[in-house]
C-alpha positions as CSV (number, residue, x, y, z in Angstrom):
1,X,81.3,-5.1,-49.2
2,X,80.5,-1.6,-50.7
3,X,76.4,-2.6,-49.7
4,X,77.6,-3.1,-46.2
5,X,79.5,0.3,-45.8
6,X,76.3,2.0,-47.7
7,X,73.8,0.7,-45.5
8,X,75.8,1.5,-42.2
9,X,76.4,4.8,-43.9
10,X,72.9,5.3,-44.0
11,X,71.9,3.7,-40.9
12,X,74.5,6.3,-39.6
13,X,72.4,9.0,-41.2
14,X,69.3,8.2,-39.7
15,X,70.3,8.1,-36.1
16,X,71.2,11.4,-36.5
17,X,68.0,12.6,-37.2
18,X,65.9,13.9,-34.2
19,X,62.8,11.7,-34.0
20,X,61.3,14.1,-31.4
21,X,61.6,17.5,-33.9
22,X,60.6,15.7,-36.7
23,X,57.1,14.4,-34.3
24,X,57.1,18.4,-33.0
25,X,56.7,19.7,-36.6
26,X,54.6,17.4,-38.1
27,X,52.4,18.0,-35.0
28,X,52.5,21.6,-35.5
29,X,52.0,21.1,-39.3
30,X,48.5,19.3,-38.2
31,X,47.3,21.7,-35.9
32,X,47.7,24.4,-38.2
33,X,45.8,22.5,-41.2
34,X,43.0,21.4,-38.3
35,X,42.9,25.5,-37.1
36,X,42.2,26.4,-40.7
37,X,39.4,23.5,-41.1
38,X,37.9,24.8,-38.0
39,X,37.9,28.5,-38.3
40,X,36.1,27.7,-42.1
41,X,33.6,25.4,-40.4
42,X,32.7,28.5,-38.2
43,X,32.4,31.0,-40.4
44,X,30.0,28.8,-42.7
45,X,27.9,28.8,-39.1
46,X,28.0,32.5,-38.7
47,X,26.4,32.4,-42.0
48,X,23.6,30.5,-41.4
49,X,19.9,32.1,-41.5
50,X,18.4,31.0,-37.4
51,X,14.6,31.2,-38.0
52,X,11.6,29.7,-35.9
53,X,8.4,27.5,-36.7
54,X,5.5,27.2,-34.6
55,X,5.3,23.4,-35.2
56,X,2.5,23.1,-32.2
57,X,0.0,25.7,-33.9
58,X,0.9,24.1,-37.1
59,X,-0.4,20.4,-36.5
60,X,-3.0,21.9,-33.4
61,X,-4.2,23.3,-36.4
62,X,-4.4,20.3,-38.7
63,X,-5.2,17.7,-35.5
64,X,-8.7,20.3,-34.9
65,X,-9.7,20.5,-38.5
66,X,-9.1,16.4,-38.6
67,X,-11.5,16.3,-35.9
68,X,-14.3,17.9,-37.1
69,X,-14.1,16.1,-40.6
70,X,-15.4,12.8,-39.2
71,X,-13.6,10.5,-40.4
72,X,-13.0,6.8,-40.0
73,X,-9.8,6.5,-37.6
74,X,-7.9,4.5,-39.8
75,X,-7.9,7.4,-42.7
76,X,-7.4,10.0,-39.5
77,X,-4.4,7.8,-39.0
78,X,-3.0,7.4,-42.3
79,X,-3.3,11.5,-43.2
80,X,-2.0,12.5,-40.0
81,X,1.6,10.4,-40.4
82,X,0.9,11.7,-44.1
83,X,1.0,15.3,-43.1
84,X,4.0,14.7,-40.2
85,X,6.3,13.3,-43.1
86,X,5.8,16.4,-44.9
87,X,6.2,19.0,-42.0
88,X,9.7,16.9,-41.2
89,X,10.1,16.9,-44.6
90,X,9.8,20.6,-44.9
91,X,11.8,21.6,-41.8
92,X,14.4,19.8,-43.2
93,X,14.8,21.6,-46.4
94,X,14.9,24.7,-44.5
95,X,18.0,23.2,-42.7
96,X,19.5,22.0,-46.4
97,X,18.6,26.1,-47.3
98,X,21.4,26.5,-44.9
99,X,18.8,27.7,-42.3
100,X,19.0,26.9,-38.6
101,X,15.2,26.1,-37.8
102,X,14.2,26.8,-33.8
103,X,10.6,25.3,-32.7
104,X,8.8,29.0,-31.8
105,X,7.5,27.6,-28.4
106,X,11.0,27.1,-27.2
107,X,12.5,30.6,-28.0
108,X,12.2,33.0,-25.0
109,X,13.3,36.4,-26.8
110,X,14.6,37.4,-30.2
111,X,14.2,38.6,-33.0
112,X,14.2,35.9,-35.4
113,X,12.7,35.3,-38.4
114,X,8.6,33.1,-38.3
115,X,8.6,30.8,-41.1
116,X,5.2,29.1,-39.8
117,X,3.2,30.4,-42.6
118,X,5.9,29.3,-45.0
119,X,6.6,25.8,-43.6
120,X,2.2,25.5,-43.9
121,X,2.6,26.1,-47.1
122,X,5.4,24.2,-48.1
123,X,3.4,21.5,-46.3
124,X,0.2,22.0,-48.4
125,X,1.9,21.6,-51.1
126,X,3.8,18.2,-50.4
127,X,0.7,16.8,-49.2
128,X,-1.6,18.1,-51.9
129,X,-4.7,16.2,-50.9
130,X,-5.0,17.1,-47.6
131,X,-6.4,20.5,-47.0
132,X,-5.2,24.0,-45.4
133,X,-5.7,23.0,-41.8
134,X,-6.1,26.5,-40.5
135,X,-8.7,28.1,-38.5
């Protein structure tokens, strides 16, 4: 008989309780932890470097100096998807640098930093066989 009167006692209890303060401020508690995850998140994107490439001169470049070198198409082929893995491939260890990369030909104004000569290189290098493409 003393189980019953506990668990009525406690049943008791817990209809007391206001469901819709306890939903308030564990809402609140959220919001707060989510405004803090934000605000972080935001600030690591005001510390990011924004820079621009000139992808177009960089593979007008490489497509010209394929050209010229007379090759069968089926090598043209293969070293052009060779050297468009490695420019993506470079671009996106800029962006792992914490970098924001731009493509040049879309930026109207600014002041940002030109990585094109970098990114060429970086290309070079990942490609190794395939020479300097520039004019």
């Amino acid at each position: 008989m003393k189980n019953i009167l506990a668990t009525q006692s406690l049943r008791g209890r817990m209809g007391a309780v206001n469901w819709t303060a306890v939903a308030l401020g564990l809402s609140m508690v959220g919001s707060a932890l989510w405004g803090v995850w934000a605000t972080d998140k935001l600030l690591a994107l005001d510390k990011r470097d924004v820079v621009t490439v000139q992808l177009s001169r960089i593979m007008g470049d490489f497509i010209e100096a394929e050209a010229r070198a007379g090759r069968p198409p089926e090598e043209t082929k293969m070293r052009v998807q060779a050297y468009l893995q490695a420019v993506e491939a470079s671009v996106e260890h800029l962006g792992r640098e914490g970098r924001t990369v731009l493509v040049a030909e879309a930026v109207v104004a600014g002041s940002t930093p030109d990585l094109t000569e970098a990114v060429r290189a970086d290309v070079a290098r990942r490609v190794g066989a395939i020479p300097d493409a520039r004019r």
